[in-house]
C-alpha positions as CSV (number, residue, x, y, z in Angstrom):
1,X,-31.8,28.6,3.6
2,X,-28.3,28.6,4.4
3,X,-27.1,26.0,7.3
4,X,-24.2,26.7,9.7
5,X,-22.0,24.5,11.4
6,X,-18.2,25.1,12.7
7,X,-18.0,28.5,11.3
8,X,-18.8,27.1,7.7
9,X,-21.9,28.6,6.0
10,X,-23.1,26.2,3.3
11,X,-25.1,27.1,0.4
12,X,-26.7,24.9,-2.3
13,X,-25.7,25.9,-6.2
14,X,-26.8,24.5,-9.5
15,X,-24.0,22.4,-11.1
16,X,-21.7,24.4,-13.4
17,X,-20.9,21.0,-15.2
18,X,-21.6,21.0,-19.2
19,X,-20.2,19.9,-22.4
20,X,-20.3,23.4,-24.4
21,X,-16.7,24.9,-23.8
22,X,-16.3,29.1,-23.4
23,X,-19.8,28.9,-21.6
24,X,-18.1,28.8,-17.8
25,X,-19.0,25.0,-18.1
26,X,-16.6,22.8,-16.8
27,X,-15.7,19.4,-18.9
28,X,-16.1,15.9,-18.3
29,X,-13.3,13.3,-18.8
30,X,-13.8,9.7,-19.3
31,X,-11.4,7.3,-18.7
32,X,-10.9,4.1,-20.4
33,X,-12.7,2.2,-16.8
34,X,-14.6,3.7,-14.0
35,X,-17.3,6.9,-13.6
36,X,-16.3,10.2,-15.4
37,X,-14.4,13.3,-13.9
38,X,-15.3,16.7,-13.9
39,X,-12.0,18.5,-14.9
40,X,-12.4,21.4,-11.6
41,X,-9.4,22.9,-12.7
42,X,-10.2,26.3,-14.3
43,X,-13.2,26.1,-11.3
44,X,-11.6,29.0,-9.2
45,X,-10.7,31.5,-12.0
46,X,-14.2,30.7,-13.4
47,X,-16.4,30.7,-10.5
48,X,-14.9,31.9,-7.5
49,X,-15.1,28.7,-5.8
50,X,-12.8,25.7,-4.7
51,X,-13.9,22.0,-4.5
52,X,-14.4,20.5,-0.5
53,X,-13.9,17.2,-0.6
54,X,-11.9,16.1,2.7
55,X,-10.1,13.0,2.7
56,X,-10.5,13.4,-1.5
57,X,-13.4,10.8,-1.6
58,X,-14.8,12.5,-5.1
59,X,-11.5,13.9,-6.2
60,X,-8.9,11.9,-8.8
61,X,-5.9,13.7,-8.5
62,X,-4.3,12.6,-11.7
63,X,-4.3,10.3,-14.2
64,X,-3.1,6.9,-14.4
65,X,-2.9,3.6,-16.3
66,X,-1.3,1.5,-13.7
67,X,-4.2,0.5,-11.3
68,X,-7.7,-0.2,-11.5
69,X,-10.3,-0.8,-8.8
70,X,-13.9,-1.2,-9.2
71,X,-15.1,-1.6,-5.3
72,X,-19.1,-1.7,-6.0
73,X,-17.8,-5.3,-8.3
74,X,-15.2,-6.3,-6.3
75,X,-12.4,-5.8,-9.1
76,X,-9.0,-5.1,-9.0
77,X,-6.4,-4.8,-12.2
78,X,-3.2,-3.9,-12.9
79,X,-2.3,-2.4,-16.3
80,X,-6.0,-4.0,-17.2
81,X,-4.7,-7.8,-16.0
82,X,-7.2,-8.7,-13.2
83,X,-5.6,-9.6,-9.9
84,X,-6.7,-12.9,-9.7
85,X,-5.2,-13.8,-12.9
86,X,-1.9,-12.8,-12.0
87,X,-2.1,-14.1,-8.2
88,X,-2.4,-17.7,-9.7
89,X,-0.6,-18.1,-12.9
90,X,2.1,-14.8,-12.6
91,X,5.2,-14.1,-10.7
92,X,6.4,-10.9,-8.5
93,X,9.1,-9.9,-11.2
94,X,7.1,-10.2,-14.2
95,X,4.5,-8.0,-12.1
96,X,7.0,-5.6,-11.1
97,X,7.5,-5.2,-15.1
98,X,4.0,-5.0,-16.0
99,X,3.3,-2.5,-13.2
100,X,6.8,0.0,-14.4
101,X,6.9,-0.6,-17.9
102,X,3.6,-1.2,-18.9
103,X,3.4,-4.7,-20.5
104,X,4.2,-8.0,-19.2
105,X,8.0,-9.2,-20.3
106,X,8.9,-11.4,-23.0
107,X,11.2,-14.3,-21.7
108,X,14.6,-11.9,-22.5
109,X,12.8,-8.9,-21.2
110,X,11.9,-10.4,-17.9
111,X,15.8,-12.3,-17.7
112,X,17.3,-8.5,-18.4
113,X,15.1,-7.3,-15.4
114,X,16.0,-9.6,-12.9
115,X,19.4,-9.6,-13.9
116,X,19.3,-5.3,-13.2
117,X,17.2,-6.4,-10.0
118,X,19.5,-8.9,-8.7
119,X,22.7,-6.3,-9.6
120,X,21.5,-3.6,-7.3
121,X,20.3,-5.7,-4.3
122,X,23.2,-5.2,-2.1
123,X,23.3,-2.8,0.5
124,X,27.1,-0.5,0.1
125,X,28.7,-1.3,3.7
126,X,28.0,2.0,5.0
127,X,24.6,1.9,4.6
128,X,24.5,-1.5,6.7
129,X,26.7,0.5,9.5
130,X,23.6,2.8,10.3
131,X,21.3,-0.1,12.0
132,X,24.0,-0.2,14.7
133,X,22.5,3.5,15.4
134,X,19.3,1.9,16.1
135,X,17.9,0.5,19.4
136,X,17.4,-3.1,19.0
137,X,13.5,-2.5,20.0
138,X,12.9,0.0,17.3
139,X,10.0,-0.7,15.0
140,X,11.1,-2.2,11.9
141,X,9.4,0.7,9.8
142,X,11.1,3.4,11.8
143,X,14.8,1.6,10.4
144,X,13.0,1.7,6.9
145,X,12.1,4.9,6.9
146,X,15.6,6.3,8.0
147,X,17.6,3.7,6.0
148,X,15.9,4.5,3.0
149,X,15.8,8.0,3.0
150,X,19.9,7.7,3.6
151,X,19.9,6.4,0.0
152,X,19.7,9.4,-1.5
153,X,23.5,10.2,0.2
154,X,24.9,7.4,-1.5
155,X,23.1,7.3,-4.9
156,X,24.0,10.6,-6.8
157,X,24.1,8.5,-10.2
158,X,20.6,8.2,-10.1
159,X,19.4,11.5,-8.7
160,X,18.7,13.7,-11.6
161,X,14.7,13.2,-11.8
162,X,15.0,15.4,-15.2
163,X,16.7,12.2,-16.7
164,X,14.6,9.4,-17.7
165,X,17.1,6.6,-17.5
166,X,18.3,7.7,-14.0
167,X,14.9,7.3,-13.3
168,X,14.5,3.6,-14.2
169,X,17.6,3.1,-12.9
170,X,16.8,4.6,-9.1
171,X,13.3,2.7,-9.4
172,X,15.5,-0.5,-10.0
173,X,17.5,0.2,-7.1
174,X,14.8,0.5,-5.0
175,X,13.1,-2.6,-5.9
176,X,16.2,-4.6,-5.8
177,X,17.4,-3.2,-1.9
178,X,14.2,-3.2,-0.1
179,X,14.3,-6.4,1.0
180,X,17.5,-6.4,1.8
181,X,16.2,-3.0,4.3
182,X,13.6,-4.7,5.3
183,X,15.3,-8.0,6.1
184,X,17.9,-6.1,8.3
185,X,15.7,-4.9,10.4
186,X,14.4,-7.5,11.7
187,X,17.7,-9.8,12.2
188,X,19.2,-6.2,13.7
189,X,16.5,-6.5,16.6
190,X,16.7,-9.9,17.5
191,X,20.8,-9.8,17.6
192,X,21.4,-12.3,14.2
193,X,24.1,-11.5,11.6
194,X,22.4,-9.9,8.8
195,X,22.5,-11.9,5.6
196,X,23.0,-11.3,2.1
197,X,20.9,-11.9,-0.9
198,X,21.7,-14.8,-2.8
199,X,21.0,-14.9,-6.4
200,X,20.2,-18.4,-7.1
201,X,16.6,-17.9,-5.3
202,X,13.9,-15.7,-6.7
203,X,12.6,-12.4,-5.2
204,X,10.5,-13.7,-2.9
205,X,12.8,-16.7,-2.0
206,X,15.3,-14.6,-1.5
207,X,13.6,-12.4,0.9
208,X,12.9,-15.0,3.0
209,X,16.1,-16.3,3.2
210,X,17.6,-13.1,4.7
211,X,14.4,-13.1,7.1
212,X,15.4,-17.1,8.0
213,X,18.9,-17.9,7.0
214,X,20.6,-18.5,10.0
215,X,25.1,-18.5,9.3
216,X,25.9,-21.8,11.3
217,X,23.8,-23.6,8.7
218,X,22.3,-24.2,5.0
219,X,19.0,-22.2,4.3
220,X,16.3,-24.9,2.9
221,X,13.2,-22.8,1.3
222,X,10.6,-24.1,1.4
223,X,8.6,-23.9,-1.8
224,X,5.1,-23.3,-0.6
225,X,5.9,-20.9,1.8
226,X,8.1,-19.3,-1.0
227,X,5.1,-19.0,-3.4
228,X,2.9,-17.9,-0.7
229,X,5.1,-14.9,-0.3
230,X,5.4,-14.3,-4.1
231,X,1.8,-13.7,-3.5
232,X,1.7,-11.8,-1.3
233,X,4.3,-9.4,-2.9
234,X,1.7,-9.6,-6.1
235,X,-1.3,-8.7,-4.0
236,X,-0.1,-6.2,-2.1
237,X,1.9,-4.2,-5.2
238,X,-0.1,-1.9,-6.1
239,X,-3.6,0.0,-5.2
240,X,-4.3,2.7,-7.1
241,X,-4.4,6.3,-5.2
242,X,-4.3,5.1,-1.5
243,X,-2.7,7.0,1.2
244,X,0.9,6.2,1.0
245,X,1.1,6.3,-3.0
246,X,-0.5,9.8,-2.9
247,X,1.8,10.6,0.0
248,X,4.8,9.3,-3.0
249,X,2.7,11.4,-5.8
250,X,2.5,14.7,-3.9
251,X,6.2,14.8,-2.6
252,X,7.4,13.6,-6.5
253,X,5.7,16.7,-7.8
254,X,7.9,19.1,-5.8
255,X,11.1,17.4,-7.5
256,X,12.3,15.6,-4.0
257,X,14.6,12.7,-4.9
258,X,13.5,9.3,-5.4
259,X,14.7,7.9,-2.1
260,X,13.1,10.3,-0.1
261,X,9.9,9.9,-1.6
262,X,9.4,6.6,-1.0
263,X,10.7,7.1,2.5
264,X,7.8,9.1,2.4
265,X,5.4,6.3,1.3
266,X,7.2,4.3,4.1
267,X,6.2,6.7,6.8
268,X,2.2,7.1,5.3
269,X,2.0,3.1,5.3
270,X,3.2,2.9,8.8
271,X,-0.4,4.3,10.0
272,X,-2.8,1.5,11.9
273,X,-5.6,2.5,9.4
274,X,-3.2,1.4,6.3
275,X,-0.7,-0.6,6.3
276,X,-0.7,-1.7,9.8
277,X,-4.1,-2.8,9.6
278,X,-3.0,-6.5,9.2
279,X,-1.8,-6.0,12.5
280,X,-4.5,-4.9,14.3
281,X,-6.5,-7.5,12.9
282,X,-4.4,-10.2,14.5
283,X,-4.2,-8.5,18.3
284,X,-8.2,-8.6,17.6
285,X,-8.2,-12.5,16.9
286,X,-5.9,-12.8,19.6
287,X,-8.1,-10.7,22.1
288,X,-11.5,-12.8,20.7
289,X,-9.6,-15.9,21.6
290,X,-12.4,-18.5,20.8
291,X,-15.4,-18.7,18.6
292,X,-17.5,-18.9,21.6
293,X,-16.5,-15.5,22.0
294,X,-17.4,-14.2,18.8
295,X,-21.0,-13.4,19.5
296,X,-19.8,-11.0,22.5
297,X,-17.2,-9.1,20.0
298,X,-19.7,-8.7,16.9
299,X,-22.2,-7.2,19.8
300,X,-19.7,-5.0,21.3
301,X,-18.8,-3.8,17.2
302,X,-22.7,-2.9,16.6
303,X,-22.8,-0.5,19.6
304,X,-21.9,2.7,18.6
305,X,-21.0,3.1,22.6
306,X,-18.4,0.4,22.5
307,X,-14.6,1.8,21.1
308,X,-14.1,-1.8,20.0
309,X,-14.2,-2.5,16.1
310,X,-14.0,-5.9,13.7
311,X,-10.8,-5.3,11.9
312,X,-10.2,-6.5,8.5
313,X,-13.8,-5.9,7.8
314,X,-15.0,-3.3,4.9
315,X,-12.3,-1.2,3.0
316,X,-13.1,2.4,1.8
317,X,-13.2,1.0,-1.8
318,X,-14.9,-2.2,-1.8
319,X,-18.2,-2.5,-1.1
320,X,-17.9,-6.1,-2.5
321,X,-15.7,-9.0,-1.7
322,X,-12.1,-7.6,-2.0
323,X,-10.5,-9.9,-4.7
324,X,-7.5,-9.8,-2.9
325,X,-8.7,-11.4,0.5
326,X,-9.9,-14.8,-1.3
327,X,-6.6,-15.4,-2.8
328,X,-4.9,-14.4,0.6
329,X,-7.6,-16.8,2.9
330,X,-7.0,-19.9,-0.3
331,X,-2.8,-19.0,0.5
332,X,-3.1,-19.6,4.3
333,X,-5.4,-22.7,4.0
334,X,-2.8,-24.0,2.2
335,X,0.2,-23.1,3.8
336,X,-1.4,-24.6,7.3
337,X,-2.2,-27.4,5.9
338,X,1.1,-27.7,4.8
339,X,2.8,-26.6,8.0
340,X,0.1,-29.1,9.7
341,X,-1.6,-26.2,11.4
342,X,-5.2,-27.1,10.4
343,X,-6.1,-26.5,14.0
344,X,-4.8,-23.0,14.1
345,X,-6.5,-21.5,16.7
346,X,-6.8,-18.1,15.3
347,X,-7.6,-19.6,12.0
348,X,-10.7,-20.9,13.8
349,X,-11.8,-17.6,15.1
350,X,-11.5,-15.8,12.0
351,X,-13.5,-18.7,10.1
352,X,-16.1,-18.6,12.5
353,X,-16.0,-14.9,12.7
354,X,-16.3,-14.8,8.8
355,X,-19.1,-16.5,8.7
356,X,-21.5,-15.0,11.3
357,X,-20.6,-11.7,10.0
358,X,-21.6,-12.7,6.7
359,X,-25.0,-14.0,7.6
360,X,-25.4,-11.0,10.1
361,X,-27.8,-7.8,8.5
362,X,-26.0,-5.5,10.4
363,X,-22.6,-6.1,8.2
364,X,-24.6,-6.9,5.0
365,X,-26.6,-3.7,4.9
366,X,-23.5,-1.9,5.6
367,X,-21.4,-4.0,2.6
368,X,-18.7,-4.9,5.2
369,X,-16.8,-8.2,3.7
370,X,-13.6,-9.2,4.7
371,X,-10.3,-7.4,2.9
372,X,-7.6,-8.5,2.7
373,X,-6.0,-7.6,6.1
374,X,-8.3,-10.1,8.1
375,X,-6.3,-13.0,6.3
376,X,-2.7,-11.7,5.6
377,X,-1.9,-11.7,8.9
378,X,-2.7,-14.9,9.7
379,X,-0.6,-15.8,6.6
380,X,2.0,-14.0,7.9
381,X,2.0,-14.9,11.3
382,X,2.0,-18.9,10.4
383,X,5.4,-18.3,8.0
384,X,6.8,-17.3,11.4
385,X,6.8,-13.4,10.7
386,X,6.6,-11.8,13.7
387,X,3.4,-9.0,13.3
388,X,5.5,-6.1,14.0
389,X,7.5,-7.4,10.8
390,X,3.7,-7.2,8.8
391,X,4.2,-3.4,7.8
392,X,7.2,-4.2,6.7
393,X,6.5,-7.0,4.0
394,X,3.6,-4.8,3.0
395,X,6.6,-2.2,2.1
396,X,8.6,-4.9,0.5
397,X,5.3,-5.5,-1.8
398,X,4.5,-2.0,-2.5
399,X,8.0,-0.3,-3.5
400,X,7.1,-1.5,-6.8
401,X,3.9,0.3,-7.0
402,X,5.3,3.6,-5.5
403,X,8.1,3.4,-8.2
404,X,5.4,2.9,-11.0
405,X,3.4,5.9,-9.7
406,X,6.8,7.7,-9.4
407,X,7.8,7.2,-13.1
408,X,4.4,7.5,-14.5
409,X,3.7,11.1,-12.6
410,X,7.7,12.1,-13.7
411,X,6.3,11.2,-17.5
412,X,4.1,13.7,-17.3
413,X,5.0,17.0,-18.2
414,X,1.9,18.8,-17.7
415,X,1.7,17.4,-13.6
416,X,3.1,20.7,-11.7
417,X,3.6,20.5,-7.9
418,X,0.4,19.5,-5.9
419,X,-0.6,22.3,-3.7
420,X,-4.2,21.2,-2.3
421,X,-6.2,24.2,-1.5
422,X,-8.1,25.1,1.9
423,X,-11.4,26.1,3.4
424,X,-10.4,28.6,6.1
425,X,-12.6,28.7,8.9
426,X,-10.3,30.8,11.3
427,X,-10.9,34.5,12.8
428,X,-11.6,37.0,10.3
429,X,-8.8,39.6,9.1
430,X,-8.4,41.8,12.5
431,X,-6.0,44.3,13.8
432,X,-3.0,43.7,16.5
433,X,-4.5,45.2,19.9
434,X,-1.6,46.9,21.7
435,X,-0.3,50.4,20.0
């Protein structure tokens, strides 16, 4: 019998899915990794009927070879390299080549694309004037999301999407700046001369330098710290079709410029439930205050009364360890024990509260491990990046991936504009009531 419930009528149907083509059967694709897709896209002009999947849980919008995530086995890839791999033995350039060009870089390929990076990571002057416009308080992301939209009125050279080198070259550009972007916006609100990249440091080096550098003195990097960022750049590059790449996808396929789609992205990551999540996860440490007060917080998280939740635990993907948050908690062991922060009172909390919820039924029925939010931020936080800063080195990180997904959905010819469809659940067709 059919059920009723907010207007909707739902029905049950037998499956239309079948190998036989020309029989109203609708094919299944397999990928090179992962479960099969049934191709639903002749599944209105066959049938009549559109696919309801809110929040696009069963759907795969497109198809890709950048990204790879098994979440049942607790896998992550890029371009078929697991994560892991290159966390430990790779570095954020050579990543940023794998993940835009396909393969890892031969020594000369990878000096030719740092040299294009390091070319392009200036600001023009102009560009630098607009965070004067800004109220020292603003939100770092809200500067990143304005500045880097204003790209696209300075960068005409690289604005014909039609052209494929203008493509490269824009994804270059935005590679090469964002730190730079990000950088500024952060010395803007807290009144200290912005700074210049320097070439004789590497990406992530460098990043940090414009974070730290004061002008009065000599910036000394500090090597762990800089390879604990070059990490975290890798980690956070890429991950497959998440909220703020498809937000990047779906504005690429209407032809907007490059610049304002990943002003976009920017906007999409800002949300508390993506890339602000490291954020969150912190003011809950913060608020838990002491491992004697864990037991009360993991209490309050299993009533379905209480508001309160564990953040940084479970991630719509994994319902296994996520590979990333073992290389992120090994990163900030080792950078407080370097910083001589073993003590780290938050550390301690989210120890503790790691291993009571992993011994606790209630999260291991319900698959929820640590991601990698519950550590970054405490990464973060003891490098001296102030958490309203954490959104914005996730940006830093993830340019790269929204430039791959940018170029790879601009190589294919046969990806029109995305127009998702609707199921209308509104008044019925009816006639205006006054003569």
């Amino acid at each position: 019998m059919p059920a009723s419930e907010e207007g909707v009528v739902t029905k049950y149907v037998s499956a239309v899915i079948g190998d036989e083509p020309g029989d109203g059967s609708l094919p299944v694709l397999e990928g090179t990794l992962g479960p099969q897709a049934v191709d639903i896209q002749s599944l209105y002009a066959r049938h009549g009927l559109l696919a309801y999947d809110p929040g696009y849980r069963s759907t795969a919008s497109c198809k890709s070879a950048i990204t790879f995530v098994d979440g049942d086995a607790g896998i992550l890839a890029y371009r078929g390299y697991p994560i892991e791999q290159l966390a430990e033995k790779s570095r954020f350039l050579e990543v940023a080549h794998l993940l835009m060009f396909g393969e890892l870089p031969s020594a000369a390929e990878e000096a030719t694309f740092r040299e294009a990076v390091y070319q392009h990571n200036l600001l023009h002057e102009q560009v630098i004037s607009f965070y004067r416009g800004f109220r020292r308080d603003a939100h770092p992301m809200a500067v990143m999301v304005a500045v880097v939209g204003a790209l696209s009125a300075f960068y005409h050279d690289d604005m014909d999407i039609r052209d494929p080198q203008q493509r490269i070259n824009a994804a270059i550009r935005l590679v090469a700046k964002m730190p730079m972007i990000a950088a500024a916006s952060y010395t803007y609100s807290i009144g200290r001369p912005l700074r210049y990249p320097r070439n004789e440091y590497d990406y992530a080096g460098n990043f940090m330098q414009m974070l730290f550098g004061m002008p009065n003195k000599d910036f000394v990097l500090d090597p762990v710290q800089a390879r604990a960022m070059d990490r975290i750049l890798i980690l956070h590059a890429d991950h497959e079709q998440n909220a703020s790449t498809s937000t990047v996808r779906m504005a690429a396929s209407s032809g907007a410029n490059p610049f304002a789609c990943i002003a976009a992205g920017i906007a999409s990551l800002w949300g508390p439930a993506h890339g602000g999540a490291n954020e969150e996860v912190v003011k809950m440490l913060i608020d838990i205050g002491a491992p004697e007060n864990i037991p009360k917080a993991i209490a309050r998280a299993k009533d379905k009364g209480d508001s309160f939740r564990l953040m940084g635990f479970g991630h719509r993907l994994y319902k296994n360890f996520d590979p990333r948050a073992r290389m992120i908690q090994e990163s900030a062991r080792e950078v407080l024990a370097h910083l001589g922060l073993e003590n780290d009172p938050l550390m301690a909390v989210a120890l503790e509260l790691e291993q009571i919820a992993l011994r606790d039924e209630y999260f291991i029925e319900r698959k929820l491990y640590p991601n990698v939010d519950f550590y970054s931020g405490i990464l973060l936080r003891a490098m001296g990046i102030p958490t309203k800063m954490f959104t914005a080195v996730f940006a830093v990180a993830r340019t790269v991936g929204w430039v791959s997904q940018w170029l790879e959905l601009h190589n294919d010819a046969t990806h029109g504009i995305d127009r998702p469809r609707q199921l209308y659940v509104g008044p019925r067709l009816r006639d205006y009531p006054h003569p």
